[in-house]
C-alpha positions in Angstrom: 26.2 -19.9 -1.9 26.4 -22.2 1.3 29.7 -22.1 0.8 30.1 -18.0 1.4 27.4 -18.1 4.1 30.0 -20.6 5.9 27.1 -23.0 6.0 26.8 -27.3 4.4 24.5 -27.7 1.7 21.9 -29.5 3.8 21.5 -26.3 5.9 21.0 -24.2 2.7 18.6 -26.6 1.0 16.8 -26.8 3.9 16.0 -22.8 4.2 15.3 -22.8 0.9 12.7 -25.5 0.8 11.1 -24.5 3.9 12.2 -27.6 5.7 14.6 -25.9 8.1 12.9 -22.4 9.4 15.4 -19.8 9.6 14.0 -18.5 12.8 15.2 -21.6 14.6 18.7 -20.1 14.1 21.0 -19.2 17.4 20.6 -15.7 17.5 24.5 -14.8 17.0 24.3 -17.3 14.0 21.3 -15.4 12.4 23.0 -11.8 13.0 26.0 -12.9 11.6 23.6 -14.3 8.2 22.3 -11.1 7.6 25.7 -9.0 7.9 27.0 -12.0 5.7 24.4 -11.1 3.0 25.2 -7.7 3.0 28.4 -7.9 2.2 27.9 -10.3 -0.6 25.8 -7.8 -2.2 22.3 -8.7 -1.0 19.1 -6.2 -1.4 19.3 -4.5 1.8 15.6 -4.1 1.1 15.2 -7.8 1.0 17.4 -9.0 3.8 15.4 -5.7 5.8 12.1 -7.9 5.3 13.7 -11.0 7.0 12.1 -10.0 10.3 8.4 -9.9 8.8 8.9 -13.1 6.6 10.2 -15.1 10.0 7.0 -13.4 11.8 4.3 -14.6 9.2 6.2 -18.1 9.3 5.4 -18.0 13.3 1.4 -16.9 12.2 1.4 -19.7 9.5 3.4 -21.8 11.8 0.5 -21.5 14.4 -2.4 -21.8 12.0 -0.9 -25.6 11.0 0.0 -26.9 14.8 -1.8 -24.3 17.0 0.0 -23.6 20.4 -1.6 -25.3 23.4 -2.2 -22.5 25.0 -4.4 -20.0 23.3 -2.3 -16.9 24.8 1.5 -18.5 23.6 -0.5 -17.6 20.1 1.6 -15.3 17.9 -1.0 -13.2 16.9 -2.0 -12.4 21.1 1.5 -11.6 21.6 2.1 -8.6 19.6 0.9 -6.5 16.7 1.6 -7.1 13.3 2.7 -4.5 10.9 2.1 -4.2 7.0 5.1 -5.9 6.1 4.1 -8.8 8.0 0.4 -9.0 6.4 1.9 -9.0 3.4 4.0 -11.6 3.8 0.9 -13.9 5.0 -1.1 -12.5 2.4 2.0 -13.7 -0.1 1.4 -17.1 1.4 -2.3 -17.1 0.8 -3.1 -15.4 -2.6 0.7 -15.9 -4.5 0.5 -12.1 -4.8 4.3 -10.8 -3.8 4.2 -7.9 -1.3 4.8 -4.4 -2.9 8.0 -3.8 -1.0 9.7 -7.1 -3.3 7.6 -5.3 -6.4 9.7 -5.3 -9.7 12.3 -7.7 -8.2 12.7 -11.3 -10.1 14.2 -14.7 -8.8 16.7 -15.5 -10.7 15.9 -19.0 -12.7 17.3 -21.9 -10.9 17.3 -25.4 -11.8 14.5 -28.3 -10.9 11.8 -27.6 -9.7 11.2 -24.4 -7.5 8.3 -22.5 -6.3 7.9 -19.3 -8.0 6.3 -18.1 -4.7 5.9 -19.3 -1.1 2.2 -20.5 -1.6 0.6 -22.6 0.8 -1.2 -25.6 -0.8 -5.2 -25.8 -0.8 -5.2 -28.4 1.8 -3.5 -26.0 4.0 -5.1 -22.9 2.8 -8.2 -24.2 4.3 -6.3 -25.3 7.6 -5.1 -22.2 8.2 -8.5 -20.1 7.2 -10.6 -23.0 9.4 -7.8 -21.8 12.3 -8.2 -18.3 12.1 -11.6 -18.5 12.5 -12.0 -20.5 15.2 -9.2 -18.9 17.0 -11.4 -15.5 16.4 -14.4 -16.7 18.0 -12.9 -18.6 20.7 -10.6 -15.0 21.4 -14.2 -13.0 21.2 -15.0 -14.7 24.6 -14.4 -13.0 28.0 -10.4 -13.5 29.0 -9.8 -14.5 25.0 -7.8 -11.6 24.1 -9.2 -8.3 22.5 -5.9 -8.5 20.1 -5.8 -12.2 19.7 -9.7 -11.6 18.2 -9.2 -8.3 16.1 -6.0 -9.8 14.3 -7.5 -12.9 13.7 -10.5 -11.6 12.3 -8.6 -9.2 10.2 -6.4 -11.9 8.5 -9.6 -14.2 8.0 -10.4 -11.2 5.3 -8.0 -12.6 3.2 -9.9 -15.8 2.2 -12.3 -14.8 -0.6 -14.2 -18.2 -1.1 -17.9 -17.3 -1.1 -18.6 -19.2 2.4 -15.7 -17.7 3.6 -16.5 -14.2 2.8 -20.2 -14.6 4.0 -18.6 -15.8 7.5 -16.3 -13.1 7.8 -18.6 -10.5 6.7 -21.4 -11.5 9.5 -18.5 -11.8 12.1 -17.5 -8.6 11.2 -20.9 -6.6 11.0 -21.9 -8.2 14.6 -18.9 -5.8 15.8 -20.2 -2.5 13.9 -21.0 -1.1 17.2 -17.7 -0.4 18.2 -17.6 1.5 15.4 -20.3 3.8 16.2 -18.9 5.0 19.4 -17.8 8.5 19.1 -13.9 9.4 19.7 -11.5 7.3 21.5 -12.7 4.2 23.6 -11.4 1.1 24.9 -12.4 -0.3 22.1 -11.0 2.2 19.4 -8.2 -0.2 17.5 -10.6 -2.9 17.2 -13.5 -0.8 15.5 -10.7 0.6 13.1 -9.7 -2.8 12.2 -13.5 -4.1 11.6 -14.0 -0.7 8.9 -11.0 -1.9 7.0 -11.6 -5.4 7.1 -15.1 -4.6 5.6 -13.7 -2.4 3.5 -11.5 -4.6 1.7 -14.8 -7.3 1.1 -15.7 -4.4 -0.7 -18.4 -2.5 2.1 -17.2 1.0 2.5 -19.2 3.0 4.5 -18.1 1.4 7.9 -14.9 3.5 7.1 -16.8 6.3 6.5 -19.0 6.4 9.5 -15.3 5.1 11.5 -13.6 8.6 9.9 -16.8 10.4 11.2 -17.9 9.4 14.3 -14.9 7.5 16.0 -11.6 9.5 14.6 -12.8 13.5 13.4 -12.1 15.4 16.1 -10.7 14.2 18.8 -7.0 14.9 19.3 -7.1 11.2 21.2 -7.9 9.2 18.3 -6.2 11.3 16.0 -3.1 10.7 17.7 -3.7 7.1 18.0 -4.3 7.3 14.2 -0.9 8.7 13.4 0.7 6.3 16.0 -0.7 3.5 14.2 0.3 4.3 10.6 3.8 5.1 11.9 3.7 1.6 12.9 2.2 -0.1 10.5 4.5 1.6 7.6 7.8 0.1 9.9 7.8 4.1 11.6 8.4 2.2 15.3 11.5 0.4 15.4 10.6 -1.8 18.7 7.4 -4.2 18.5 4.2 -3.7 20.4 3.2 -6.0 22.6 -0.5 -4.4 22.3 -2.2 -1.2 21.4 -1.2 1.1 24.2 1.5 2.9 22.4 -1.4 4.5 20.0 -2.3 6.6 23.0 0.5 8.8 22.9 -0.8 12.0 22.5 3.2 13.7 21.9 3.8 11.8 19.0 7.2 11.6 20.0 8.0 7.7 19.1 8.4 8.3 15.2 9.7 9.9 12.2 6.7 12.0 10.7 9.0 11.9 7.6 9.0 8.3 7.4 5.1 8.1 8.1 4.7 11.1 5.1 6.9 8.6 3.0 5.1 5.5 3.4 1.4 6.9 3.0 2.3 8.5 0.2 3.9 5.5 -1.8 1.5 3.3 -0.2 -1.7 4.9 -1.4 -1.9 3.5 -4.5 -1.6 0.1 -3.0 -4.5 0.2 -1.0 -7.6 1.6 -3.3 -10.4 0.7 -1.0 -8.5 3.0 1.9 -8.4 6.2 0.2 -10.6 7.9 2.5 -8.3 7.1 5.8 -5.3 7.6 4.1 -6.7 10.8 3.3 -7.9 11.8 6.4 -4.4 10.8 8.0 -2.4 12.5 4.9 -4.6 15.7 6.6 -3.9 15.3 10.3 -0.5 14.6 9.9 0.3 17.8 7.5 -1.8 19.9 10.4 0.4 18.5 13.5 3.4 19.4 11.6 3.4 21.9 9.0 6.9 22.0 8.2 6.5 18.4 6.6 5.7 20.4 2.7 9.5 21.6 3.6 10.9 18.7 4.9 11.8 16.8 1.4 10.6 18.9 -1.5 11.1 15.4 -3.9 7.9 13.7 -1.7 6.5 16.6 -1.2 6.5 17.3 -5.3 5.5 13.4 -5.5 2.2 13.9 -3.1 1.4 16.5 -4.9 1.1 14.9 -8.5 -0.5 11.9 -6.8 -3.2 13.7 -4.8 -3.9 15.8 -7.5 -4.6 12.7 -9.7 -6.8 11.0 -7.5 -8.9 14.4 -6.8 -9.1 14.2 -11.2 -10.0 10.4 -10.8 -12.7 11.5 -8.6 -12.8 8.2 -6.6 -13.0 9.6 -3.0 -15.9 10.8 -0.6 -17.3 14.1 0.0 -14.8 14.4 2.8 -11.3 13.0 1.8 -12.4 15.1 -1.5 -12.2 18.4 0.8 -9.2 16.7 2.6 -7.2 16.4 -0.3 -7.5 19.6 -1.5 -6.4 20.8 1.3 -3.1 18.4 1.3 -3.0 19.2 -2.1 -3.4 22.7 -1.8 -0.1 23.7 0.8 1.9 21.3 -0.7 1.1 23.3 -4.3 1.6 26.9 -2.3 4.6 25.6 -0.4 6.9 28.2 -2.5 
């Protein structure tokens, strides 16, 4: 393998133990690595996720030696998309990201990771960082994105201290949530619902879907904006949350957006009322999306119609869904 990358053995080991990060490449060298892997047959889905995996090693990097400067962190200097989390999350928990689903290293000789889990020691490190990084970026001139990323990724550690802290840090910020329509403050009081969410607390969602996203075209827009990037929709990175403002929608593919909430919904369980409202909004904004692919659009169908049988979503996403499911049934 070093030999076809063009590459000595050290250099090799070294990326594959983790001793040598890949993102300290030259630039030309790590261009010409991925074009390399292509044509040696590669996953194009795989080498596609190099970008996220380097990102979360600059996250995890931070965590273990923070930067001395509070604003060089990684996680103040632009946000992180789903690919990314789940490549942390990989880290944290052993538990692969969907997009590497079904796909299993080959067995190699001597002794190899089956995953790239952190050990306990630094497990806790990194938790203990995050945590302090979110309270010291929760004070004036700390950084509103610094704080609401931090926070979110502290969700991950399930250890029953842990959880307790991260739930009290997160319900001290339920008032942002209970502003109605966009504000200032919008992204952050989306980010505290799911975070609760996922420690299993649902109804800051709900009241979120209600009072800070129904009905105003603002937030709806920055809703769709934000899935689109979230799902990989946005090509170029985001330095912060200003690009969910735009009202035209013009920065992404809504057949890319359709394609990723659809396959993603059964991911992400404790979600199923945003991803219901947002399945809504987008089919309202453009219509023509039930023509579009008639495969995804058949797919949706079949999988909002189950989940409407399964019964598992609120009042709301249960009229939503009908709805969805409804025009993409009559599409014909």
């Amino acid at each position: 393998m070093a030999e076809a990358l063009g590459v000595d053995l050290g250099t090799m080991q070294g990326w594959e133990s983790g001793r040598r990060p890949l993102a300290n490449m030259k630039a030309g060298g790590l261009l010409n690595l991925r074009r390399r892997l292509g044509a040696l047959g590669a996953d194009p889905g795989v080498v596609g996720l190099l970008d996220a995996a380097m990102d979360a090693d600059q996250i995890i990097g931070a965590a273990l030696k923070p930067p001395d400067h509070i604003g060089l962190h990684p996680l103040a200097a632009w946000v992180h998309t789903r690919d990314t989390a789940h490549m942390v999350a990989w880290a944290l928990t052993g538990v692969a990201p969907p997009a590497l689903a079904g796909r299993v290293p080959a067995p190699r000789r001597g002794p190899v990771a089956a995953a790239p889990l952190l050990g306990a020691a630094d497990r806790a490190l990194f938790f203990d960082h995050l945590r302090r990084t979110a309270e010291v970026a929760r004070r004036p001139g700390g950084g509103t994105l610094l704080h609401r990323q931090a926070l979110y990724l502290a969700s991950y550690d399930r250890g029953p201290e842990a959880v307790a802290w991260t739930a009290h840090a997160l319900h001290a910020r339920r008032g942002v949530i209970a502003r109605r329509g966009w504000s200032e403050h919008w992204a952050e009081a989306r980010s505290t619902a799911t975070a609760l969410a996922r420690l299993g607390d649902p109804q800051p969602l709900l009241d979120f879907i209600e009072r800070s996203l129904s009905g105003d075209d603002t937030a709806e827009a920055a809703n769709l904006n934000y899935w689109a990037y979230w799902l990989g929709g946005v090509r170029l990175p985001q330095s912060d949350d200003e690009f969910m403002q735009d009202r035209e929608l013009t920065g992404w593919d809504p057949v890319t957006l359709l394609r990723g909430l659809t396959y993603g919904m059964h991911h992400a369980p404790g979600y199923v009322d945003l991803y219901a409202h947002t399945l809504w909004a987008l089919l309202t904004a453009h219509p023509w999306l039930t023509q579009a692919s008639p495969r995804l659009a058949d797919d949706l169908a079949q999988r909002t119609g189950r989940l409407l049988d399964e019964g598992v979503a609120s009042e709301r996403a249960r009229r939503e869904l009908g709805t969805v499911h409804y025009v993409l049934r009559d599409r014909t």
